[in-house]
Every structure is written in structure tokens, then in C-alpha cells.
C-alpha positions as CSV (number, residue, x, y, z in Angstrom):
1,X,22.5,-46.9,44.9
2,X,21.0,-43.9,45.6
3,X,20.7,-41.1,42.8
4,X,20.0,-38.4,44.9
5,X,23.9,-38.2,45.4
6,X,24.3,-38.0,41.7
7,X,22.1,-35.0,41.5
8,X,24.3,-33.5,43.9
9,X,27.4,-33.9,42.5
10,X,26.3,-32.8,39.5
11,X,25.2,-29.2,40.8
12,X,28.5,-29.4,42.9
13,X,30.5,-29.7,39.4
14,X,27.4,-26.9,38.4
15,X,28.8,-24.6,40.9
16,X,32.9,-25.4,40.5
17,X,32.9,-24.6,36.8
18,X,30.1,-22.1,36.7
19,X,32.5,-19.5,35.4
20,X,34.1,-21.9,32.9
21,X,31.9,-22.2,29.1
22,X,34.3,-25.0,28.3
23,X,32.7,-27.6,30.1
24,X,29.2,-28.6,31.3
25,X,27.2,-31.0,33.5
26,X,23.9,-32.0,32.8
27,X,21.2,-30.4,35.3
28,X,19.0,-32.7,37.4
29,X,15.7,-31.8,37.0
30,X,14.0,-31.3,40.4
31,X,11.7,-32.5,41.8
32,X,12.1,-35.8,39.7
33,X,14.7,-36.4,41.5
34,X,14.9,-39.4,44.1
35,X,16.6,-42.4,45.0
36,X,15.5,-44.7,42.4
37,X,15.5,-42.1,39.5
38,X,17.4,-39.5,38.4
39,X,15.8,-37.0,35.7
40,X,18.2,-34.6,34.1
41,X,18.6,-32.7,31.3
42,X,19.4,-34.3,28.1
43,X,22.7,-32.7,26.3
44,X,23.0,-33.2,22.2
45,X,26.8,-34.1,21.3
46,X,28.8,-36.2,20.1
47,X,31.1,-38.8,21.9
48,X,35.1,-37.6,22.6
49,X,36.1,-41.1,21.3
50,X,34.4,-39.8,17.5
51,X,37.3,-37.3,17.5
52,X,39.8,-40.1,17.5
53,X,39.3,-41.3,14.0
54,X,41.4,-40.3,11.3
55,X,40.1,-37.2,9.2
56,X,39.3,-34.6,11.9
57,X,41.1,-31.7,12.0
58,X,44.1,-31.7,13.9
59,X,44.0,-28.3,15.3
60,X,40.4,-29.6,16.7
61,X,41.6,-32.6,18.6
62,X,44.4,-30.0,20.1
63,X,41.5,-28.0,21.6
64,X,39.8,-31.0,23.0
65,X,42.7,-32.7,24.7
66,X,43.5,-29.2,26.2
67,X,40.0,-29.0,27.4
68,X,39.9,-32.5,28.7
69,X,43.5,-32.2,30.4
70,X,42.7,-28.1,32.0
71,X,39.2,-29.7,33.5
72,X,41.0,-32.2,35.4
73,X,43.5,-30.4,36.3
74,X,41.1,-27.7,38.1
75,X,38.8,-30.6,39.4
76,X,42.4,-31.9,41.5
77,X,44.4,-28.7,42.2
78,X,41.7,-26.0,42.7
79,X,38.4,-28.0,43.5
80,X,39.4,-30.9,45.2
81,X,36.3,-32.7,43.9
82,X,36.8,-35.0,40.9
83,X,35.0,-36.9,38.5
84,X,35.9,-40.4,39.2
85,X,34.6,-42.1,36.1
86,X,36.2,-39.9,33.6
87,X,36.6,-43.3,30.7
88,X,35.8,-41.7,27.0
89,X,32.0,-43.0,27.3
90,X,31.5,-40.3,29.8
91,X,32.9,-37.5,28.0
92,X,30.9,-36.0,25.2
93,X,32.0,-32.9,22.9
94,X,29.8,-30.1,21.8
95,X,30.1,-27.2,19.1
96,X,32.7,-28.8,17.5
97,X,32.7,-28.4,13.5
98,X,35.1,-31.1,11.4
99,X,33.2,-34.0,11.0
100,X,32.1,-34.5,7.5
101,X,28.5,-35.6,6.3
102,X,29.4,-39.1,6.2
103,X,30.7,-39.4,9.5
104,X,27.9,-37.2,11.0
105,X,25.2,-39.9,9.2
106,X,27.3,-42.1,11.3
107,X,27.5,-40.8,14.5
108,X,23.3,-39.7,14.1
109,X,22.5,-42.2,16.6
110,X,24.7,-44.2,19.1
111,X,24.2,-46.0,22.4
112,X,26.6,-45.6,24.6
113,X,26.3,-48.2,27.9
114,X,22.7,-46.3,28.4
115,X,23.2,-43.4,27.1
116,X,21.8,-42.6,23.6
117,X,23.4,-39.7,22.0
118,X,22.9,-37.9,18.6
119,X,25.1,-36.1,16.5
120,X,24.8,-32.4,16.6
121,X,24.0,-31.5,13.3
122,X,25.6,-27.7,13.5
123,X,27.9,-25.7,15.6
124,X,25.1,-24.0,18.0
125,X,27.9,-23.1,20.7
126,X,31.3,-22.5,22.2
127,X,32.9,-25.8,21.9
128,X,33.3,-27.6,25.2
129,X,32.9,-30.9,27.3
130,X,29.8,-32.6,28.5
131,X,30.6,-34.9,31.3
132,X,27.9,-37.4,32.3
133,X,28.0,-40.4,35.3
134,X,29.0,-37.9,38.3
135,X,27.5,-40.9,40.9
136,X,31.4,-41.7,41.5
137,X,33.7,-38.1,43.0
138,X,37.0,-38.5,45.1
139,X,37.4,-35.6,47.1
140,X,41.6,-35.7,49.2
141,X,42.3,-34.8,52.7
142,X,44.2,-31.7,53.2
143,X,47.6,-33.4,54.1
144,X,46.8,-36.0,51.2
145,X,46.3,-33.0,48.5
146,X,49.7,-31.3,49.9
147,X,51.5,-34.1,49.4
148,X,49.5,-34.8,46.1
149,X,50.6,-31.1,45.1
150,X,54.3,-31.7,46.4
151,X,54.9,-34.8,44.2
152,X,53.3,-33.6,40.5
153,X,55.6,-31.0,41.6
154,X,58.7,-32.6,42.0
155,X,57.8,-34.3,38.6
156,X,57.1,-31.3,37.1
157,X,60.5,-30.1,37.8
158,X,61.7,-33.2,36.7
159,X,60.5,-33.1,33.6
160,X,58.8,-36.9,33.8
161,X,56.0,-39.0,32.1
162,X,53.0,-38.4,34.4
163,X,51.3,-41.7,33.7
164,X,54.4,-43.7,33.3
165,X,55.6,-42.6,36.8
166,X,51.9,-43.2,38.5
167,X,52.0,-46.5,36.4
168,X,55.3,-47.7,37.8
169,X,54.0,-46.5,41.3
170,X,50.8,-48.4,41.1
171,X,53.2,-51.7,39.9
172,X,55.1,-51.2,43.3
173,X,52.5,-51.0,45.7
174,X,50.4,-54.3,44.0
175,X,54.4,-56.0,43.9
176,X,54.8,-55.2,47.6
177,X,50.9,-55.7,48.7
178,X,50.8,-51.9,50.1
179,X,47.1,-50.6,50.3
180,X,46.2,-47.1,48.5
181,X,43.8,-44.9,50.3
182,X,40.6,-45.3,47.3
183,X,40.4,-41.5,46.7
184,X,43.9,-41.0,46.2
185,X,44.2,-44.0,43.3
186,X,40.6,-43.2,42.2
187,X,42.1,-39.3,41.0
188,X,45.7,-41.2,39.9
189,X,43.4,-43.1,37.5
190,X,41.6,-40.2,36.4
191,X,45.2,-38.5,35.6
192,X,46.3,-42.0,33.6
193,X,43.0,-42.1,31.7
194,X,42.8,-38.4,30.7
195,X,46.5,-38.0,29.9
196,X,45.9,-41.2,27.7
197,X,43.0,-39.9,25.7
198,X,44.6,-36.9,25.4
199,X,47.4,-38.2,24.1
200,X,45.4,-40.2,21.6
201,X,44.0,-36.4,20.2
202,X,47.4,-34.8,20.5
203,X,50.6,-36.7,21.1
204,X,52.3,-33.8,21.6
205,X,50.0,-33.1,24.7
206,X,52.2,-32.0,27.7
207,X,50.4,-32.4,30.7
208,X,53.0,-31.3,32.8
209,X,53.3,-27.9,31.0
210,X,49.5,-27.4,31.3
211,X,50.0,-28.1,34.9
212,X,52.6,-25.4,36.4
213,X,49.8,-22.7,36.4
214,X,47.5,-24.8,38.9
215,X,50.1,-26.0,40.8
216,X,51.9,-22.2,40.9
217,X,48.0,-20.5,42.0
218,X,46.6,-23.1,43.0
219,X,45.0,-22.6,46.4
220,X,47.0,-23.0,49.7
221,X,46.4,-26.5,51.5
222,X,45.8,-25.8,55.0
223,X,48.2,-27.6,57.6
């Protein structure tokens, strides 16, 4: 392992979504910053997974699942650089009012894997997404990302269930012992996870809606 590739995909994220207040990466502080170590800023919120329990506001877990599902969307259709670890541990949410006192007391202090984080105990900022654990990024070809774009586009017209689809997919290809090149499942799981937790906020979360605009803008793939 070598955390210096960390860094950089974290100020690669930096730079993607520099013009979006919505989400944030944690900045590696330089020059503490080598192989064995990796010093970086430390981001007070509260775990995406707290937002699942019953008693926040529904309106609130709307706005996160939007957030979580646009990010993604950008990271695949307009980036081509995605988060590869994107499981609820990873995700952290910030500025976001509806917890009451009792659940803020207990969300004060919890580890999650190594990361400790603490509740914030006020609305300081916009609310947004703090994503940590950038070590893992799947980046597609240019042929690979057309015919990425081609197929969410065929489903979009179709009018199917995302993660249903890529799960039957992923069923055929273990049945019939056909390898998947690892960036291409690495960003299907990232779409199955996120739609997921999403789904878990807002049930009436339509990925396929919130994808037509990236896939209609979206930059050319060149041939």
C-alpha cells in the first residue's frame, strides 16, 4: 500500500467537484504525506447510515439520496474517475439539521472501521457529502465508457431497475464463468450500492430520472 496515491486521488476528486458545495474530500496535508502515512484534514459530520433511522425528516433524507445518487452520477458520466469504495461507512453528511438531542448524544462519538467521527452539534454549512477512503478509483477506457453510456441509455429509455438489471447481469456472467474487466464491475457496484442506500432514504428515488441530464450533456467519448 502506498498512501501517496490516496493523497492524490483525493485532490483529483478536489479538483472534479471544486465547483460543486454539495460534496467534499478531505485535504491531505502536505508535506505529511508519504507512503506509510497519510495526514489529512479531519471533517466533523455525522455518518449517512444515522439518516436511516426512523424520525428524521423525510424531506432531509430526499436531499441526501439526491446528493449521494447526482455525485455518482458526475463521478461516471462527466469525470470518468470514481470512488470505488462508496459502502455507507465512507459517506459522512454535513449541515444537516433533524436529529434531535437524543439522537445527537448518541451519535457524539462513533468509530467507524478507523475512523472516529463526532456529531456536529449545529448546522455551520451548506449541507453536503464528505466522502473519505479515496485509495480505491476506477477510471473506463473510452470505448468501455461509450458503451457504459449506450447501455444506461437503452435502460433509461426502457424505463428499468438499474440495480436489478446490473444484478441479473452480474448473475450471468458468474453462471456462465465470463470475466468482467475490474474497473467496469468496480463502478457497476458503486451504482448497486448507491442506488441501494438511496433507496433506503427515499424509496421513491429514481435513478434513472436523475440520470437523463448526464447522459444528454454529458461529454462526448472519443472514438
Amino acid at each position: 500500500i502506498d498512501l501517496r496515491y490516496e493523497a492524490q486521488n483525493l485532490e483529483h476528486f478536489q479538483v472534479n467537484f471544486r465547483n460543486v458545495k454539495a460534496v467534499k474530500f478531505p485535504t491531505p496535508l502536505r508535506p505529511f504525506v508519504t507512503r506509510e502515512v497519510l495526514v489529512e484534514t479531519y471533517e466533523e459530520s455525522v455518518p449517512v447510515s444515522s439518516y436511516q433511522q426512523a424520525g428524521i425528516p423525510v424531506d432531509l433524507k430526499r436531499k441526501i439520496a439526491r446528493l449521494g445518487i447526482n455525485m455518482l452520477l458526475k463521478m461516471i458520466f462527466v469525470d470518468n474517475f470514481v470512488h470505488a469504495d462508496l459502502h455507507p461507512g465512507n459517506i459522512l453528511v454535513q449541515g444537516a439539521n433533524g436529529l434531535s438531542s437524543s439522537q445527537e448524544a448518541q451519535l457524539q462519538q462513533a468509530d467507524i472501521c478507523d475512523t472516529l467521527v463526532v456529531a456536529v452539534p449545529s448546522s455551520l454549512c451548506p449541507l453536503r457529502l464528505v466522502l473519505l477512503d479515496a485509495g480505491i478509483v476506477a477510471e473506463l477506457q473510452a470505448p468501455d465508457l461509450r458503451n457504459f453510456r449506450a447501455v444506461f441509455m437503452a435502460v433509461v429509455m426502457g424505463q428499468l431497475h438499474v440495480s436489478s438489471l446490473l444484478s441479473s447481469v452480474f448473475k450471468l456472467l458468474m453462471t456462465h464463468k465470463v470475466k468482467l474487466e475490474s474497473n467496469f464491475a468496480s463502478i457497476v457496484f458503486a451504482i448497486m450500492v448507491l442506488e441501494g442506500l438511496g433507496r433506503s432514504l427515499d424509496p421513491k428515488l429514481d435513478i434513472l430520472e436523475a440520470a437523463r441530464p448526464f447522459l444528454l450533456t454529458g461529454p462526448v467519448c472519443p472514438p
